[in-house]
N, CA, C and O atoms as a DFTB+ gen file, in Angstrom:
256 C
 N C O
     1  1      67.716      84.874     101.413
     2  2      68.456      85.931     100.785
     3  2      68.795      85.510      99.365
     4  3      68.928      84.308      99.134
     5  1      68.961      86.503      98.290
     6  2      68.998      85.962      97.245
     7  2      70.397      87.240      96.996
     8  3      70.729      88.227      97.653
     9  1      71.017      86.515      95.535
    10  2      72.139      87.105      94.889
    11  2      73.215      86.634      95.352
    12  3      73.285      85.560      95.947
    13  1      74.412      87.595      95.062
    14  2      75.736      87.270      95.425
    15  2      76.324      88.581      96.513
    16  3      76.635      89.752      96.292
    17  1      76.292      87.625      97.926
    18  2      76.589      88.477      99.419
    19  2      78.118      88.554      99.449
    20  3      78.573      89.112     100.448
    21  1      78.917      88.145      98.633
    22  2      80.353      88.064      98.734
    23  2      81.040      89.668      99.670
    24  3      81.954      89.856     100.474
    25  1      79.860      90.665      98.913
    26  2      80.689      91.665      98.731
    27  2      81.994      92.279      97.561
    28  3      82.858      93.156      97.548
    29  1      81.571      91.394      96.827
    30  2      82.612      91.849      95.834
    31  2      81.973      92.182      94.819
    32  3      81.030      91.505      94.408
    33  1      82.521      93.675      94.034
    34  2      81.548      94.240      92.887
    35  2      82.346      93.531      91.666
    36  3      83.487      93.089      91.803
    37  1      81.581      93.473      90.409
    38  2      82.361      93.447      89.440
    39  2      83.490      93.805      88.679
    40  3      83.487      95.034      88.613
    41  1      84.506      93.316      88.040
    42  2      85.707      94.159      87.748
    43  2      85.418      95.117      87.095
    44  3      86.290      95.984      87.148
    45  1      84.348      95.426      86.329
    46  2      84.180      96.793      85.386
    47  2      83.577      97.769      86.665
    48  3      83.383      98.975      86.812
    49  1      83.479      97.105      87.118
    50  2      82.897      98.671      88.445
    51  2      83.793      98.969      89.388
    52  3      83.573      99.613      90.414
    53  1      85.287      98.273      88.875
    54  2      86.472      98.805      90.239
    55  2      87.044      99.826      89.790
    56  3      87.464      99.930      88.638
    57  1      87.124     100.790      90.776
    58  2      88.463     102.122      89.928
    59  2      89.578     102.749      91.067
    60  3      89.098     103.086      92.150
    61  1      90.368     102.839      90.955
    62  2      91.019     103.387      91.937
    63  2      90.328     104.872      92.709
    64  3      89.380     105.577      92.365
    65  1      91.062     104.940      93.623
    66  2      90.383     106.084      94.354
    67  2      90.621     107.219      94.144
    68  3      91.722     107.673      93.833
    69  1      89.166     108.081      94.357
    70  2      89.154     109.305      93.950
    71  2      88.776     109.436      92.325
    72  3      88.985     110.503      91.749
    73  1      88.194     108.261      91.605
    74  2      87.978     108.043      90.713
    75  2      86.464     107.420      90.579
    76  3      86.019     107.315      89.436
    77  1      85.643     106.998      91.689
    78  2      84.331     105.939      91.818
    79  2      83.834     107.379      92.466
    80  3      84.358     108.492      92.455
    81  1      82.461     106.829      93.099
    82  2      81.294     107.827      93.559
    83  2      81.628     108.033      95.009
    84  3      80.555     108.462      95.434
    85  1      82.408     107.997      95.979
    86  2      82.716     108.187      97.564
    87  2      83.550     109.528      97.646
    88  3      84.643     109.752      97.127
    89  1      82.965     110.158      98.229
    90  2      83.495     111.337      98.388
    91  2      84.059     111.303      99.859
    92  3      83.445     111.686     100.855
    93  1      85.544     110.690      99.820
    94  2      86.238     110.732     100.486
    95  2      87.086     111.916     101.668
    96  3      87.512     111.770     102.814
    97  1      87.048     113.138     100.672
    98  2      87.158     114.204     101.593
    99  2      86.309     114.483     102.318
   100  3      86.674     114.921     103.409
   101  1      84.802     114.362     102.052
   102  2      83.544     115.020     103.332
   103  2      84.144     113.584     104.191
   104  3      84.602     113.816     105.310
   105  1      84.157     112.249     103.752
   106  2      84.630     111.067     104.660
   107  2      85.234     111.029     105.713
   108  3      84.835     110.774     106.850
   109  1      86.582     111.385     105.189
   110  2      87.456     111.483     106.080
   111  2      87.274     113.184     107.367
   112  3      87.898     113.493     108.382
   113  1      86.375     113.722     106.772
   114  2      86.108     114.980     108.043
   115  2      85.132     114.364     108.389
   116  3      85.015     114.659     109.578
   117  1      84.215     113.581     108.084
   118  2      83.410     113.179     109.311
   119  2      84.168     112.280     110.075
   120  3      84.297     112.789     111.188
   121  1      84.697     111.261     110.027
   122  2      85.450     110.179     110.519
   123  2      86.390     111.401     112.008
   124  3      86.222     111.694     113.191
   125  1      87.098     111.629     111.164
   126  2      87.825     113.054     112.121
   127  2      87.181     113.395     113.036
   128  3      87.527     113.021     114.157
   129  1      85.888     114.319     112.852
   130  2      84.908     114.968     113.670
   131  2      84.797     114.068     114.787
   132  3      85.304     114.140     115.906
   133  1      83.920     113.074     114.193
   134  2      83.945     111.669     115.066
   135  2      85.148     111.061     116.261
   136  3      85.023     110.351     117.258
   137  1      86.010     111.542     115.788
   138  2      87.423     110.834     116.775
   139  2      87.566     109.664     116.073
   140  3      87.500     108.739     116.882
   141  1      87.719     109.287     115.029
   142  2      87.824     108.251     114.305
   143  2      89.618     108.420     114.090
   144  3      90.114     109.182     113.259
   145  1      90.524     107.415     115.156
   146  2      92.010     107.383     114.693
   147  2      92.560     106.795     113.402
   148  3      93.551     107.326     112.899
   149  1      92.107     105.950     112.942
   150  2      92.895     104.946     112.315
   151  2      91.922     104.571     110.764
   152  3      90.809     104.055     110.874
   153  1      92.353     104.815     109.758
   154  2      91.438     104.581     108.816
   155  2      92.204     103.311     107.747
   156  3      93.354     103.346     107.308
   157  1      91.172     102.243     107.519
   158  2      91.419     101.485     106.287
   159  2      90.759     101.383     104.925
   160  3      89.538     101.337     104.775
   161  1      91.649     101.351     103.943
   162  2      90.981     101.250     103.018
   163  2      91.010      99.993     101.851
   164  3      92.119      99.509     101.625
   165  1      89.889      99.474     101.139
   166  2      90.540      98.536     100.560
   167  2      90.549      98.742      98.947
   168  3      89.811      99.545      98.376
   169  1      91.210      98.153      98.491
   170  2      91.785      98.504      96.765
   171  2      91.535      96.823      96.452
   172  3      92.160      95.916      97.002
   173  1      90.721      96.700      95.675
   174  2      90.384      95.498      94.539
   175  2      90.545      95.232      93.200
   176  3      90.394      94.272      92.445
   177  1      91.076      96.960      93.111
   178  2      91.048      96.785      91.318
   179  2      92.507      95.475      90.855
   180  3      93.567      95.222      91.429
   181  1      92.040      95.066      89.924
   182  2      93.523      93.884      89.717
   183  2      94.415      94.460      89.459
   184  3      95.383      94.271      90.195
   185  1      94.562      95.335      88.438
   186  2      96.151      95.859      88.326
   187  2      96.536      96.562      89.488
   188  3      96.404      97.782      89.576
   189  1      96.980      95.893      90.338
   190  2      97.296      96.507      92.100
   191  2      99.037      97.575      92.049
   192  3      99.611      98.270      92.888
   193  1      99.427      97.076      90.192
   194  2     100.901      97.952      89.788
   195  2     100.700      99.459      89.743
   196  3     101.303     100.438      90.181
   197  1      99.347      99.186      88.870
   198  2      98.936     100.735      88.703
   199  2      98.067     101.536      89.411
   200  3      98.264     102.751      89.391
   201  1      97.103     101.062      90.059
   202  2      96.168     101.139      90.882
   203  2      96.498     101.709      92.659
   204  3      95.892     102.525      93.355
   205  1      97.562     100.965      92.902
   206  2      98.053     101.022      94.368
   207  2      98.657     102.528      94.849
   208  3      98.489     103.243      95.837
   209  1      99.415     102.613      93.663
   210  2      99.846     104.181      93.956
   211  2      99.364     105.259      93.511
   212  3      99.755     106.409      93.712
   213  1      98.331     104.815      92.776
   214  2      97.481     106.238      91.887
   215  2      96.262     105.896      93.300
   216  3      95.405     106.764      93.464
   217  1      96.245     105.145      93.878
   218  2      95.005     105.464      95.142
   219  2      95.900     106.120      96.576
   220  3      95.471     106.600      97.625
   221  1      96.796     105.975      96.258
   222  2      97.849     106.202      97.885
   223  2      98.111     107.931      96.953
   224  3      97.837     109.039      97.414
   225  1      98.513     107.720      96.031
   226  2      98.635     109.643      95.843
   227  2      97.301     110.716      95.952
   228  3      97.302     111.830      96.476
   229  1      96.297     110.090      95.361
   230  2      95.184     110.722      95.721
   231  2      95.135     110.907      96.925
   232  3      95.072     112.006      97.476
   233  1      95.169     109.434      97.645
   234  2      94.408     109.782      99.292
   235  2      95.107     110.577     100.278
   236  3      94.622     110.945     101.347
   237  1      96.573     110.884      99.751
   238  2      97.247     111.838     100.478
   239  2      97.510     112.864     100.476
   240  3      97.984     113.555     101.379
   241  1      97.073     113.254      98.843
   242  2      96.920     114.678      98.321
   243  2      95.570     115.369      99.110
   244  3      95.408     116.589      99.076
   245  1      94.607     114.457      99.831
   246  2      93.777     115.450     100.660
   247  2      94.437     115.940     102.062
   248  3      95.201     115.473     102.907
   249  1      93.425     117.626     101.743
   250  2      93.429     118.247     103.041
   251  2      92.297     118.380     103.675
   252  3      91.299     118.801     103.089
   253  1      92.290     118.014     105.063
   254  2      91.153     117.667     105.644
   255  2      91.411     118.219     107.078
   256  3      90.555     118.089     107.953
């Protein structure tokens, strides 16, 4: 295997949510559909001051 398997993207490619390419609302209705109870999510961007609650207001401002 070659590269870096960490799983971790670069800091210029972190953004809080609802801000990157995942379209979280079709997400979370499939997950639903599914019987999917319990959802996690993870937040990497570093400023976790500004970042933490601009991803927790988005993700709760959906209706699904």
């Amino acid at each position: 295997m070659e590269g870096d398997l960490s799983g971790r993207a670069p800091s210029e490619h972190m953004v809080v949510l609802g801000k990157g390419q995942v379209d979280f609302k079709s997400l979370l209705i499939a997950a639903r559909d599914s019987n999917i109870k319990y959802f996690y999510l993870e937040d990497e961007v570093e400023d976790v001051k500004t970042s933490v609650p601009e991803s927790y207001e988005y993700i709760t401002s959906l209706t699904y």
